[in-house]
TIKE-573549 format. One line per 3 residues: their letters; for each residue x, z, y of C-alpha. Coordinates in steps of 0.5 Angstrom, whole numbers, padded with zeros to 4 digits. Layout:
// residues N
a> X Z Y  ...
This chain:
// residues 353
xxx> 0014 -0118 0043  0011 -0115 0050  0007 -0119 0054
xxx> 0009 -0122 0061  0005 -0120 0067  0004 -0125 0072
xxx> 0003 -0120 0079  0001 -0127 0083  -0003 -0130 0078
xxx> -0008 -0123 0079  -0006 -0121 0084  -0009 -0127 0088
xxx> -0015 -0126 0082  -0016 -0119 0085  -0016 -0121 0092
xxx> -0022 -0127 0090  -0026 -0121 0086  -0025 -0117 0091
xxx> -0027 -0122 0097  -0033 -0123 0093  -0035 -0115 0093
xxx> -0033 -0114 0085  -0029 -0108 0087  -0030 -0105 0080
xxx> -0028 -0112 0077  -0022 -0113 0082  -0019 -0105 0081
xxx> -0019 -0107 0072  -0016 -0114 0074  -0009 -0109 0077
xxx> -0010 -0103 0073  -0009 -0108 0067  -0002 -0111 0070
xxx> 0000 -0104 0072  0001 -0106 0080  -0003 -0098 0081
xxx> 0002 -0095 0079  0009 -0099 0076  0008 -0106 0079
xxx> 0013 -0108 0085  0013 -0106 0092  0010 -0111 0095
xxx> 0004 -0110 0091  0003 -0103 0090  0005 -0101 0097
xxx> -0001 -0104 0100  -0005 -0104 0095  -0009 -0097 0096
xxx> -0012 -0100 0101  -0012 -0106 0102  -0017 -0108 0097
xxx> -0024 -0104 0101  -0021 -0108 0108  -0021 -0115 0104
xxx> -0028 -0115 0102  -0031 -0114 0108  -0028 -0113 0116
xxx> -0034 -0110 0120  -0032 -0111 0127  -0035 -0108 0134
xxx> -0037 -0110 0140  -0032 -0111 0145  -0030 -0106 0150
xxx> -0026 -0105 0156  -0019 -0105 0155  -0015 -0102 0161
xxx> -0012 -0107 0166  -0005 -0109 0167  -0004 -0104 0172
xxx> -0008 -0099 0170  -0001 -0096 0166  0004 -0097 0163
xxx> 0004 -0099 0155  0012 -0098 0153  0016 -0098 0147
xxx> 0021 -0093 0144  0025 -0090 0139  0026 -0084 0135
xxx> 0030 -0082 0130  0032 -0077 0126  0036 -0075 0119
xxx> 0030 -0078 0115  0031 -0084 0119  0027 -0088 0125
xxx> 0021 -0091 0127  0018 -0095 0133  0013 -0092 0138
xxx> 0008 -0094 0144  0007 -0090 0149  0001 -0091 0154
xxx> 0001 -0087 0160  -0004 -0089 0165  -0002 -0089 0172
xxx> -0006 -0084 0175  -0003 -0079 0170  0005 -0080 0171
xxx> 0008 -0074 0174  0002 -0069 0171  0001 -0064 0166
xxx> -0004 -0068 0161  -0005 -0067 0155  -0003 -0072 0149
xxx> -0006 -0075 0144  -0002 -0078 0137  -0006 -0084 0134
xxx> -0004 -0086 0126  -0005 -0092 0124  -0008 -0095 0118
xxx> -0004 -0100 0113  -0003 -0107 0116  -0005 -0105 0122
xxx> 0000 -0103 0129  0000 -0100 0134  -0004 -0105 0139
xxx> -0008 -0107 0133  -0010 -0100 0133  -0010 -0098 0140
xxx> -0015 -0105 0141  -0020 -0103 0136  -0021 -0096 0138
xxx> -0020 -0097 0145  -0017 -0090 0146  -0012 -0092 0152
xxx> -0018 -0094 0156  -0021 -0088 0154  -0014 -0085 0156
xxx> -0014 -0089 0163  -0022 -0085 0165  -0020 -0078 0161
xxx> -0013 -0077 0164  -0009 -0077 0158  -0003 -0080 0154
xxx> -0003 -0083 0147  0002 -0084 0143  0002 -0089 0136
xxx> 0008 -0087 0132  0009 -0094 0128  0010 -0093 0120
xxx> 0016 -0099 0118  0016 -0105 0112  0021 -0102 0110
xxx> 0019 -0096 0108  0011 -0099 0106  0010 -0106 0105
xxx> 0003 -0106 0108  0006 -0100 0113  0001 -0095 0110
xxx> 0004 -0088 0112  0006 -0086 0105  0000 -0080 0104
xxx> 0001 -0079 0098  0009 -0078 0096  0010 -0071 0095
xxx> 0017 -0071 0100  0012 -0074 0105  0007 -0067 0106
xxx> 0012 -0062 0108  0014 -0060 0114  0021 -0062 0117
xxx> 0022 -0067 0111  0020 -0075 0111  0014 -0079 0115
xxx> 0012 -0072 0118  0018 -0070 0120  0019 -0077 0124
xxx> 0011 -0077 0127  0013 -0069 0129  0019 -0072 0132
xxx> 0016 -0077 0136  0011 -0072 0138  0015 -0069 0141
xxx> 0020 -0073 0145  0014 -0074 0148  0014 -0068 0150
xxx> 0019 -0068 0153  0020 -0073 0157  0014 -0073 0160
xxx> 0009 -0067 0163  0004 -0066 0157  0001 -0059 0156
xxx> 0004 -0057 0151  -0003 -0054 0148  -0007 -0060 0148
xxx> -0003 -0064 0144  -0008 -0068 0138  -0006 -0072 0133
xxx> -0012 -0077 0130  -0012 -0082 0125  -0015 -0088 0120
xxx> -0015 -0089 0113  -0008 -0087 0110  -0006 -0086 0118
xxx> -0012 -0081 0117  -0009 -0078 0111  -0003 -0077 0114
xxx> -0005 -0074 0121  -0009 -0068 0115  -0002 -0068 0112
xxx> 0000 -0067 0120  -0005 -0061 0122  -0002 -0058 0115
xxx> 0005 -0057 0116  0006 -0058 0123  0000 -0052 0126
xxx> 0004 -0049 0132  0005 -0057 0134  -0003 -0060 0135
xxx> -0008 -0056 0137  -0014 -0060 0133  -0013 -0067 0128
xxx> -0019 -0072 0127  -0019 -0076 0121  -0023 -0082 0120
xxx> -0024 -0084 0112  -0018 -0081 0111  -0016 -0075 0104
xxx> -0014 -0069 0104  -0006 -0065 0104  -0004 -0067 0097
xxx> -0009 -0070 0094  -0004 -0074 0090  0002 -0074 0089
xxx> 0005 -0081 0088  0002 -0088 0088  0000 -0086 0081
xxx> -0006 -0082 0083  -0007 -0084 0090  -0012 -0089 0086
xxx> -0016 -0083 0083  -0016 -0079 0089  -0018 -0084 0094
xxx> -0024 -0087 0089  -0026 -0081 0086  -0023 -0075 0090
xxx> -0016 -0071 0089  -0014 -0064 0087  -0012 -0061 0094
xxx> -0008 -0056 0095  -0009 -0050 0100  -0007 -0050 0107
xxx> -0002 -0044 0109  -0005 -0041 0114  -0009 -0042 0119
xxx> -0012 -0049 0119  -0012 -0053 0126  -0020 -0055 0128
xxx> -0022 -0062 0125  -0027 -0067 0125  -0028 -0072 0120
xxx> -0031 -0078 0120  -0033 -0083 0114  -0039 -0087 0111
xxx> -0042 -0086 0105  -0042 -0093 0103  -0033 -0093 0104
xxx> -0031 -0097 0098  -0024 -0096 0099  -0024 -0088 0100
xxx> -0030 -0084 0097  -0034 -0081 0102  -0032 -0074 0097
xxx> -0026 -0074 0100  -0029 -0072 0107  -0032 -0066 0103
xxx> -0025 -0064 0101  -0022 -0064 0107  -0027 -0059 0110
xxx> -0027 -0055 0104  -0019 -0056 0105  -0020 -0053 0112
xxx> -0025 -0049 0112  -0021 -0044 0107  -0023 -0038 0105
xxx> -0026 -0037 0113  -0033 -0036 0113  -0038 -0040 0118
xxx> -0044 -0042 0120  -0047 -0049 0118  -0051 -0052 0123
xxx> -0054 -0059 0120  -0056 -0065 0125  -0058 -0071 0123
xxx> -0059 -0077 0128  -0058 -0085 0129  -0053 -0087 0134
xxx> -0052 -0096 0135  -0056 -0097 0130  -0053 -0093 0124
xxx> -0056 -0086 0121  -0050 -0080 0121  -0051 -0073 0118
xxx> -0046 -0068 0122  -0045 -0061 0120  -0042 -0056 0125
xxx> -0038 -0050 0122  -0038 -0044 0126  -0034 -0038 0127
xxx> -0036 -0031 0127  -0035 -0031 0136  -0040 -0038 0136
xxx> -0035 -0042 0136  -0034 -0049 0133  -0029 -0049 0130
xxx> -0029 -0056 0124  -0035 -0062 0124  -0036 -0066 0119
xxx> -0040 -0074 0120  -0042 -0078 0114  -0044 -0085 0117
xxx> -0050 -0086 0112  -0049 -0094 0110  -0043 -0095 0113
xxx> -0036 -0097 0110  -0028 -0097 0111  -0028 -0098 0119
xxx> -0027 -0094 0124  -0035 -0093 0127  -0036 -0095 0134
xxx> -0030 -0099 0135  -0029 -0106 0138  -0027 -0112 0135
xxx> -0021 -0114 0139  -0018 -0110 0134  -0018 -0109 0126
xxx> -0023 -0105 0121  -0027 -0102 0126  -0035 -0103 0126
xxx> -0040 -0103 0131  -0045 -0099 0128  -0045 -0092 0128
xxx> -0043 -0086 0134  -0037 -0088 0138  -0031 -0084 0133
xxx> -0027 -0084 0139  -0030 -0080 0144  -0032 -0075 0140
xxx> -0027 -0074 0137  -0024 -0073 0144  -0030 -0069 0146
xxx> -0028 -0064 0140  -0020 -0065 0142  -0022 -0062 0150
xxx> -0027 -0056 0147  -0020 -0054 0143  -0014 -0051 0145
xxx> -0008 -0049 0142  -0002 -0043 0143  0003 -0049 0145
xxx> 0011 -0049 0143  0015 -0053 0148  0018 -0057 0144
xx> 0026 -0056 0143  0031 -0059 0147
């Protein structure tokens, strides 16, 4: 007679293992109720991440967060034959009416829009640099913890599924407002991270360079089934068609929840076949150690960078604590990675009416 699994009684197990920092303990708990792979939604939606966030939250230090009236935070709509997702939109005052680029932010699972936007501070980064931000919101109904679904084959091709939505989005934007259609951006955390490689992949002649904070590579799973693997010992990525966008990584090599080899094989991803130079940079930033590596092309150009946090976790390094999953401790993500965006242009697409 087959056993009856109790999904509540392990699950609340597993949250009490993992909050004690039993990890290992933890995943054996689910993996033997099944909930990595066949358990219900409700549980194995949120699961790929959840666990590495419950153990430890690491928050930064507060940082500015633009006034009122610095601009206008509003939000949108898009819909499509894959359905519909809620955006915000941050346009700073001072960039209203004018060509500027754009960045898209992707948020992590059990995060928002203004969780993500707080913690980050990329509209005030927004409102000193001169650019707009767009956070597409992934819906409950279709993740129950609103993880962007990485690791679904339907969602990691190009005009189908999530992809099809974060593009469109992305150029609604375009649209209605006076973005420079060759310094378009798209960045993300954890499955939101995951999610904006998967964009770079599919969707070249739209973002003209992708940030990925301990995130995975474009198709390291394929279903919730392996995402598990993928996510705690690296997936089998598949090659990029084409020219991949230029991309910096960022990921502590203490990450419970993605291993740190999954940074390794977004730059192997990446870097394709090309040929670069490697330039090493080792250093300390806010109190944390970090090793970054340069890939350069065959002009001298920069074209990918890789930081490895060295003791740091599953939290976006240098952000503040008004928002979710961030650390104080490390390189400021965001500016860097606004840093690398401004050195890297695209041949932009005005995106169709």
């Amino acid at each position: 007679m087959a056993m009856k699994t109790d999904y509540g009684t392990d699950m609340l197990k597993a949250t009490k293992l993992t909050r004690a920092g039993r990890l290992k303990e933890a995943l054996a708990v689910l993996r033997g109720t099944g909930a990595a792979s066949s358990g219900p939604a409700a549980l194995g939606r949120g699961l790929l991440e959840r666990l590495g966030q419950i153990a430890g939250r690491a928050t930064g230090p507060a940082g500015p967060a633009p006034a009122p009236d610095d601009g206008e935070f509003s939000e949108h709509v898009f819909s499509n034959a894959a359905g519909s997702r809620k955006y915000k939109l941050f346009i700073p005052r001072a960039c209203r009416g004018k060509k500027v680029p754009l960045v898209v932010m992707l948020h992590g699972c059990t995060q928002s829009p203004d969780d993500f936007a707080a913690g980050t501070r990329m509209n005030a980064l927004a409102v000193a640099q001169g650019f707009l931000v767009a956070y597409p919101a992934q819906a409950k109904s279709a993740n129950f913890q609103k993880c962007w679904n990485w690791f679904n084959e339907h969602d990691q091709h190009r005009d189908t599924g999530e992809p099809s939505l974060i593009a469109g989005i992305t150029r609604q934007v375009m649209l209605d407002q006076a973005v420079s259609p060759e310094e378009v951006y798209v960045a993300g955390l954890s499955a939101g991270g995951a999610a904006a490689v998967v964009m770079g992949a599919t969707y070249p002649d739209l973002y003209a360079a992708v940030g990925v904070h301990s995130g995975l590579a474009c198709g390291a799973a394929h279903s919730m089934a392996n995402a598990f693997a993928a996510m705690q010992q690296g997936g089998s990525p598949g090659r990029i068609a084409g020219v991949a966008r230029p991309t910096i990584v960022f990921h502590g090599d203490h990450d419970a929840t993605v291993n740190a080899v999954n940074a390794d094989q977004i730059i192997a991803q990446v870097q394709g076949d090309d040929t670069f130079t490697r330039q090493v940079v080792t250093g300390e930033k806010a109190g944390l150690r970090y090793t970054r590596t340069i890939l350069t092309d065959g002009a001298g150009r920069p074209m990918h960078e890789q930081w490895i946090l060295h003791g740091a976790g599953h939290a976006w390094s240098g952000g503040s604590p008004a928002g979710s999953f961030t650390s104080a401790s490390g390189p400021d993500a965001s500016a860097e990675m606004l840093r690398f965006f401004h050195a890297h242009k695209a041949l932009g697409q005005a995106p169709a009416a």
